[in-house]
Phi, psi and omega in degrees: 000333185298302194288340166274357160241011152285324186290324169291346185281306188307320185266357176281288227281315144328274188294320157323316198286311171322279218282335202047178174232148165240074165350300182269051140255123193282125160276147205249166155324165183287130163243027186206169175139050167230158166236116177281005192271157186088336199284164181249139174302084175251037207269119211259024222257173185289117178332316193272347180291296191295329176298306157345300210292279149342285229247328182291294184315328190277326186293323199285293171319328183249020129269323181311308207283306205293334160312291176316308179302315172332300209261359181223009158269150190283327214259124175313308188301352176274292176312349179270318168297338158276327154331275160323311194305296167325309183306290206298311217275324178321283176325338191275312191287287211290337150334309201266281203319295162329281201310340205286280178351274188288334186297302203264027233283312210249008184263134168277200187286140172262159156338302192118239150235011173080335169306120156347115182267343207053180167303138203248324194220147188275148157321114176297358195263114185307347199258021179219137186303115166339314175306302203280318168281348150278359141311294170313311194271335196282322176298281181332290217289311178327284178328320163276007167279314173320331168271332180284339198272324177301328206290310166343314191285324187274331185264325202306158176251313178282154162310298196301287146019291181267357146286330181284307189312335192254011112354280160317314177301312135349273207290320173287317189308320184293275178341296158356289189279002166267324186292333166334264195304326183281327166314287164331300167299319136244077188258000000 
């Protein structure tokens, strides 16, 4: 339990630092809720606009899946780590969603970057432990945020942008190699 409220301290204290807060930022209506995985980038919008875009619909998909683990996973640590993921992913969005706002006040939603969302949803098959399988898809979805924030560090235009991506990188990559090793340890 010790690694796991370090690891919740550790992923707060992480996105504070990435997003700050900005007091004089208006937070806007949702500017996201379409599911963009599949779509090809077709968008005339500004590369941190479509990441935003993008990035919100995948974070929005991994509360979904961490909400469903509160209530259908066995193992506390898991519930404690979909915990965190909501706190931490929340904070990403309503963040993100300010800069969209301000940065973008008059674009509308893009398309996205196109990019692999990874798994959105656990695996039905009854003949595998509910855990290892939102283990599995949750490691699938981490991974592609990981790839979108890499993509991020080279394309982004904004400061704020490439500190959150390497936030993301930072913090799922950790995350990753801990859904591992509990994966490993109970298969």
């Amino acid at each position: 339990m010790k690694q796991l409220r370090w690891l919740g301290m550790a992923m707060m204290a992480v996105v504070l630092i990435a997003c700050g807060r900005n007091s004089s930022a208006v937070v806007p209506t949702a500017t996201a809720g379409h599911d963009m995985a599949g779509h090809e980038m077709t968008s005339d919008a500004p590369y941190d606009a479509m990441f935003i875009d993008s990035m919100i619909v995948h974070h929005q998909g991994v509360i979904t899946m961490a909400q469903e683990a509160l209530e259908k996973a066995q193992r506390t640590e898991l519930k404690q780590f979909a915990q965190n993921v909501i706190m931490v992913q929340d904070g990403e969005i309503t963040q993100m969603k300010v800069w969209r706002n301000n940065w973008y006040p008059d674009l509308a939603i893009s398309a996205g970057n196109g990019m692999d969302m990874g798994d959105m949803l656990v695996a039905q098959d009854e003949s595998v432990s509910y855990d290892i399988r939102w283990i599995d898809a949750m490691i699938s979805h981490h991974q592609a945020a990981v790839t979108m924030a890499q993509d991020a560090l080279t394309k982004a235009e904004h400061a704020d942008i490439k500190n959150l991506a390497q936030a993301i990188i930072d913090m799922q990559s950790a995350e990753i190699t801990q859904l591992e090793a509990w994966r490993d340890q109970w298969r």
